[in-house]
Rosetta silent file (secondary structure, phi, psi, omega in degrees, C-alpha in Angstrom):
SEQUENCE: XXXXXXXXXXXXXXXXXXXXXXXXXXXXXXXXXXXXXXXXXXXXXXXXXXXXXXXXXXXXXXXXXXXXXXXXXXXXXXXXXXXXXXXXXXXXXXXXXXXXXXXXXXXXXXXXXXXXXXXXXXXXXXXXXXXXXXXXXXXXXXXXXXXXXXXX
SCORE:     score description
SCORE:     0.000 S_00000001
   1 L     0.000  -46.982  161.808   42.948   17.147  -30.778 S_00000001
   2 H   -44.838  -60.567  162.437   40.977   20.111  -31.887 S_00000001
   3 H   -25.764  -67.895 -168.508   43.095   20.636  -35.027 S_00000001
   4 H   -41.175  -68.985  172.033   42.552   16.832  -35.627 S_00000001
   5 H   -16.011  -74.753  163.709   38.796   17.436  -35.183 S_00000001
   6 H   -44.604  -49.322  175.564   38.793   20.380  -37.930 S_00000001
   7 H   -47.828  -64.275 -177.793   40.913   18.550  -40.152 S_00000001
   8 H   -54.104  -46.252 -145.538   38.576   15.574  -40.380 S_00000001
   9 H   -97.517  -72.783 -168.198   35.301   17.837  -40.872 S_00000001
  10 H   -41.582  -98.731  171.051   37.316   19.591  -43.487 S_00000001
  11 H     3.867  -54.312 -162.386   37.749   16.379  -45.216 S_00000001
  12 H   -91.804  -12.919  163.881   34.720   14.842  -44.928 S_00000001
  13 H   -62.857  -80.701 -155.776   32.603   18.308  -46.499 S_00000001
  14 H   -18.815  -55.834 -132.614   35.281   18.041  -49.116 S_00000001
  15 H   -92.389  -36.529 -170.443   35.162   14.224  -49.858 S_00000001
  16 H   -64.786  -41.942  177.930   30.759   15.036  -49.445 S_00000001
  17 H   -53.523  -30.358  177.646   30.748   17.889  -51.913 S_00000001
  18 L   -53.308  125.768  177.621   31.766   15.825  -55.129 S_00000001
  19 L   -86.699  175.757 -157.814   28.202   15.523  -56.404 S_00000001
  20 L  -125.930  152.736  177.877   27.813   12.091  -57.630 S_00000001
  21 L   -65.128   99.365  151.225   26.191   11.050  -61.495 S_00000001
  22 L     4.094  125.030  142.607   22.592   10.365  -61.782 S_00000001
  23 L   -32.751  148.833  176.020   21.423    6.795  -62.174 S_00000001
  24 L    84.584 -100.700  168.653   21.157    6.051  -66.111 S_00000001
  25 L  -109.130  154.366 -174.791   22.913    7.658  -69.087 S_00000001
  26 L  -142.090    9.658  164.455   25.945    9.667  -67.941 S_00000001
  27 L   -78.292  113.760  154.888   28.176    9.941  -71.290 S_00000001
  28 L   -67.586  163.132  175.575   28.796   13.112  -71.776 S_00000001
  29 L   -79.134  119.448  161.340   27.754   14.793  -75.121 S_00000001
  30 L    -8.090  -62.322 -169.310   29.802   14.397  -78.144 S_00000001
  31 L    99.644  -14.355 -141.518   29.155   17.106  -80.472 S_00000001
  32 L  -118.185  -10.595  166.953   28.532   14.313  -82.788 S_00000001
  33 L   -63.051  -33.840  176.192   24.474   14.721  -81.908 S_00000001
  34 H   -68.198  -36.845 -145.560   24.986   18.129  -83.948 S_00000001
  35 H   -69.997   -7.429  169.496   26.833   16.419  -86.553 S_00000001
  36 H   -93.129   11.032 -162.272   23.943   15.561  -88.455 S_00000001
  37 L    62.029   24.495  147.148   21.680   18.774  -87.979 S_00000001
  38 L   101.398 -117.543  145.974   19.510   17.309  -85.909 S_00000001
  39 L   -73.101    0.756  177.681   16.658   16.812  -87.836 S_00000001
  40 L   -55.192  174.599  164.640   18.217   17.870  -90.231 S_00000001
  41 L   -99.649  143.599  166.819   19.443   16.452  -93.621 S_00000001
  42 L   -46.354  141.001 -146.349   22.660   14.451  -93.460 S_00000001
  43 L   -98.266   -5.674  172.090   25.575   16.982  -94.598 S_00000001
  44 L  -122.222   74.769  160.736   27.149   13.922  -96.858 S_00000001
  45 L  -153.001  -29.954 -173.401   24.147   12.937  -98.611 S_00000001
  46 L   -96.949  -28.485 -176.046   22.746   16.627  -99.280 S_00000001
  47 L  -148.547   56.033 -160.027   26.454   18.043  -99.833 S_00000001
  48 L   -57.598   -8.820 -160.801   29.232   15.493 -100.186 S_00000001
  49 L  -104.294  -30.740  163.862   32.015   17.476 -101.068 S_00000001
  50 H   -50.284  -41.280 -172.056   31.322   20.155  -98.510 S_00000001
  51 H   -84.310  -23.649  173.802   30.952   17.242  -95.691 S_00000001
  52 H   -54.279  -65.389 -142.383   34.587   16.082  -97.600 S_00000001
  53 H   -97.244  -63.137  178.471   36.534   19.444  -96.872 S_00000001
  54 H   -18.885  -75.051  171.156   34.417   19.431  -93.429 S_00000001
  55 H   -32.111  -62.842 -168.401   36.032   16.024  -92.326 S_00000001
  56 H   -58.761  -55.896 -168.528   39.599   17.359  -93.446 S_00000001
  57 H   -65.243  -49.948  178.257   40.091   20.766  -91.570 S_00000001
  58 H   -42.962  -30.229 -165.513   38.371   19.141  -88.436 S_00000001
  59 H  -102.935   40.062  154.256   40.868   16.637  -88.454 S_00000001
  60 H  -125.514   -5.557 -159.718   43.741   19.592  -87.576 S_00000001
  61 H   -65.542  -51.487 -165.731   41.301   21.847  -85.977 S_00000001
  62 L   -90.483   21.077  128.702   42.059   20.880  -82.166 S_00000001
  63 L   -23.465  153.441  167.397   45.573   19.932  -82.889 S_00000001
  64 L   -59.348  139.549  151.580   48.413   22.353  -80.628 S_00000001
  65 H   -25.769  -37.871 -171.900   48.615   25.549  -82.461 S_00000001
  66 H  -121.302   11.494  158.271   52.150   24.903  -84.055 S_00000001
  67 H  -131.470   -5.945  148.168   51.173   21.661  -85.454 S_00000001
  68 H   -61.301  -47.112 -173.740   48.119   22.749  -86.992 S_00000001
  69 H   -54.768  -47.536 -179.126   49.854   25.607  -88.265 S_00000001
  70 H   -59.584  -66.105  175.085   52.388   22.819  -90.279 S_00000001
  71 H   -62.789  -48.682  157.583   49.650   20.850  -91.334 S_00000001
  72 H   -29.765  -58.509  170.449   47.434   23.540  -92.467 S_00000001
  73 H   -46.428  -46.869 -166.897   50.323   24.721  -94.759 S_00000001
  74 H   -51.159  -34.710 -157.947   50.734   21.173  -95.985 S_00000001
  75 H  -105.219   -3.243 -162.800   47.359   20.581  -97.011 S_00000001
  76 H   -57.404  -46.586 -172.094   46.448   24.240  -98.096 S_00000001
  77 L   -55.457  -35.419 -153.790   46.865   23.317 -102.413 S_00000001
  78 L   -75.746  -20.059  164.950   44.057   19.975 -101.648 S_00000001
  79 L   -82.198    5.438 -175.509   41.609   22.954  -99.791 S_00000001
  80 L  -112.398  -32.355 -169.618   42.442   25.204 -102.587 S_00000001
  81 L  -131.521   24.436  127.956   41.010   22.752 -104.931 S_00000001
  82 L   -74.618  -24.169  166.020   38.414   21.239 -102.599 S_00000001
  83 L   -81.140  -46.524  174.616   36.699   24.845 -102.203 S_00000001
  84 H   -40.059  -42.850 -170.551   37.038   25.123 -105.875 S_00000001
  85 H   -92.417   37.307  177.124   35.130   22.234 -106.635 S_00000001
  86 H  -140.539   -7.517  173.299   32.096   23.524 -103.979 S_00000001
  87 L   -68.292  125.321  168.063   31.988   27.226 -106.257 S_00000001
  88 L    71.678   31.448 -125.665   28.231   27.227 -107.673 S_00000001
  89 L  -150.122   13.833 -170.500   27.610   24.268 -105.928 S_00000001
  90 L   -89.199  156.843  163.689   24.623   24.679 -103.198 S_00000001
  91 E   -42.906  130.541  109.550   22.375   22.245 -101.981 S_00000001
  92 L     8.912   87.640  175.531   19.363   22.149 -103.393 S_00000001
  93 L   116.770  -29.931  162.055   17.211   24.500 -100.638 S_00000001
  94 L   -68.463  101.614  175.159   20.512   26.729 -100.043 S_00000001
  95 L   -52.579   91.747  169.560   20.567   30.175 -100.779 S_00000001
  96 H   -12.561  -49.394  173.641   23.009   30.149 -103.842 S_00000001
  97 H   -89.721    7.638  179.999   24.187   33.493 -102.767 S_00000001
  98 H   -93.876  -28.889  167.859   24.894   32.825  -99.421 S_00000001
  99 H   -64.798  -32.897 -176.266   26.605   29.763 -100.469 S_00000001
 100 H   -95.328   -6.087 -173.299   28.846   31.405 -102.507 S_00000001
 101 H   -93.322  -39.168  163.588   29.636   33.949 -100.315 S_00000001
 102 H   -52.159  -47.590 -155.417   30.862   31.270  -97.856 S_00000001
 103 H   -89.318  -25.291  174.769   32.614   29.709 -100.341 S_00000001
 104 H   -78.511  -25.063 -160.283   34.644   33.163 -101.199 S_00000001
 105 H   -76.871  -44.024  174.625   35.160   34.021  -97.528 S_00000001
 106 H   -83.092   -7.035  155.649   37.234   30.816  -97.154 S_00000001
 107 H   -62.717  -65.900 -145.278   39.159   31.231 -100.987 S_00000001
 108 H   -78.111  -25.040  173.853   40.076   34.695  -99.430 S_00000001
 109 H   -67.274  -52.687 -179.433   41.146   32.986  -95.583 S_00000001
 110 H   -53.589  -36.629  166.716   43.039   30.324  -97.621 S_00000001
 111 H   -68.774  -27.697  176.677   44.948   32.630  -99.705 S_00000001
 112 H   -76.431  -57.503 -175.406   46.177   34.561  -96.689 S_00000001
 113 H   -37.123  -77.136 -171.330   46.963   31.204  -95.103 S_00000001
 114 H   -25.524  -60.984 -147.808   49.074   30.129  -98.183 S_00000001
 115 H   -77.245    7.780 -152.632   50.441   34.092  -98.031 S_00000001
 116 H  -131.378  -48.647 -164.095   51.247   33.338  -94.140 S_00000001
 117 L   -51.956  160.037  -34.023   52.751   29.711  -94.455 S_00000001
 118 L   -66.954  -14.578 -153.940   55.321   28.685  -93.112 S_00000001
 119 L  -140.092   39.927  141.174   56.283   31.873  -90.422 S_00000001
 120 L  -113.266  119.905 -140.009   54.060   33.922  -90.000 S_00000001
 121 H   -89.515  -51.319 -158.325   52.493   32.699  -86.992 S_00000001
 122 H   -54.798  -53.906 -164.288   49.740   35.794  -86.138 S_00000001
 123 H   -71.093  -48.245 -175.480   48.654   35.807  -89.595 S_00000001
 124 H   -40.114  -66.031 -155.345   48.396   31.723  -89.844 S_00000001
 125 H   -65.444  -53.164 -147.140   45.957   31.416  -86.611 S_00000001
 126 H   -92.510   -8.186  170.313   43.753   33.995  -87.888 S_00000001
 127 H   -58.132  -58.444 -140.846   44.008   32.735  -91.714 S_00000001
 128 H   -81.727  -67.393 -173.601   43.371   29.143  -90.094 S_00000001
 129 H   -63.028  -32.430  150.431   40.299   30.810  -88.004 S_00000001
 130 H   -41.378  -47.837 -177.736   38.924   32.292  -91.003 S_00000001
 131 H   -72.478  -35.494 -160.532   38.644   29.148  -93.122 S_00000001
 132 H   -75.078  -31.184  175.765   37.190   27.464  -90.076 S_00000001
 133 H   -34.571  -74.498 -175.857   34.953   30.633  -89.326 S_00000001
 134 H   -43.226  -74.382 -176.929   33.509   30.182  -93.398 S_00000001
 135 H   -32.297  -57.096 -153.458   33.332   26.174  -92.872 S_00000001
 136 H   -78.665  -31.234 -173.072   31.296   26.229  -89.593 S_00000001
 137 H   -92.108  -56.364 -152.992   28.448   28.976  -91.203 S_00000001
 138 H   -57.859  -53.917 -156.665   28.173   27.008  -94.709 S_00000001
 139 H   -73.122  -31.969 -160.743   28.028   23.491  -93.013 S_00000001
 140 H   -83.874  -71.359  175.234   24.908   25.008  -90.413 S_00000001
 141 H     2.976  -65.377  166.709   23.579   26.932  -93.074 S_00000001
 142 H   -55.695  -53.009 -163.020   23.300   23.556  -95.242 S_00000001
 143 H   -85.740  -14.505  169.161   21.832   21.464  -92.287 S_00000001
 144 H   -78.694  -27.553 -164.494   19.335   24.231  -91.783 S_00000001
 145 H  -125.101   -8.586 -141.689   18.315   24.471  -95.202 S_00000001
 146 L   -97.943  126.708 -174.073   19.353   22.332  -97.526 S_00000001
 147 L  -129.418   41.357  106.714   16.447   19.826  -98.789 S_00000001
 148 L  -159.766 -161.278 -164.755   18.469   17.694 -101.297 S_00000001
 149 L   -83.401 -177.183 -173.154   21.942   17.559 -102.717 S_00000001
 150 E   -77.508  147.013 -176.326   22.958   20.246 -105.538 S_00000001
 151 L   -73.089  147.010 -174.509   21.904   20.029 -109.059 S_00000001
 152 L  -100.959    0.000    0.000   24.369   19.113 -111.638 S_00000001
């Protein structure tokens, strides 16, 4: 009966401890409150082709690891000539050389990807984390600074 006794008390701390959601909003956050910089300028109205190649990698980045890796390869020539077309290319409000230096660090991650594809797996992930590495400082860079799209 004692057992029983313990048993139950365990149980009912257990079943008490779940803390319960606040009255109101309770959706967790997105990430997608970032996706605009805030206050920021929108990154495909200040940079469309940058917010272009943005869209594309994201949509392998959280893929498993050996299906990224596949898809990376696949797509590597249309990111070879979407960073091409973003060389000399900052926003308006963007430090030009900071931009371009972004823009080399992920030519030089892609060519090791390409140089990696299809089997080398070590070298892929860290090719793959490179490009995303470049992508991720360019796009905050932009939404911090950028105060209209680039001149043509």
């Amino acid at each position: 009966m004692r057992r029983l006794i313990v048993i139950a008390a365990l149980l009912a701390a257990a079943c008490g401890s779940k803390s319960k959601q606040p009255s109101g909003d309770t959706e967790e956050p997105t990430g997608e409150e970032e996706e605009g910089g805030g206050d920021g300028p929108n990154l495909a109205d200040v940079a469309p082709e940058l917010d272009e190649l943005n869209t594309e990698i994201n949509s392998i980045r959280d893929l498993p690891s050996e299906e990224r890796d596949v898809e990376a390869c696949e797509m590597g020539k249309g990111l070879g000539r979407m960073i091409e077309d973003l060389t000399g290319a900052a926003p308006a409000g963007v430090d030009p050389a900071t931009w371009d230096a972004g823009i080399d660090q992920m030519s030089e991650s892609l060519d090791d990807l390409e140089g990696a594809c299809p089997d080398k797996v070590d070298e892929l992930d860290a090719a793959f984390t490179g490009i995303l590495d470049a992508l991720d400082a360019l796009v905050e860079t932009t939404q911090l600074n950028a105060t209209g799209p680039a001149a043509e």
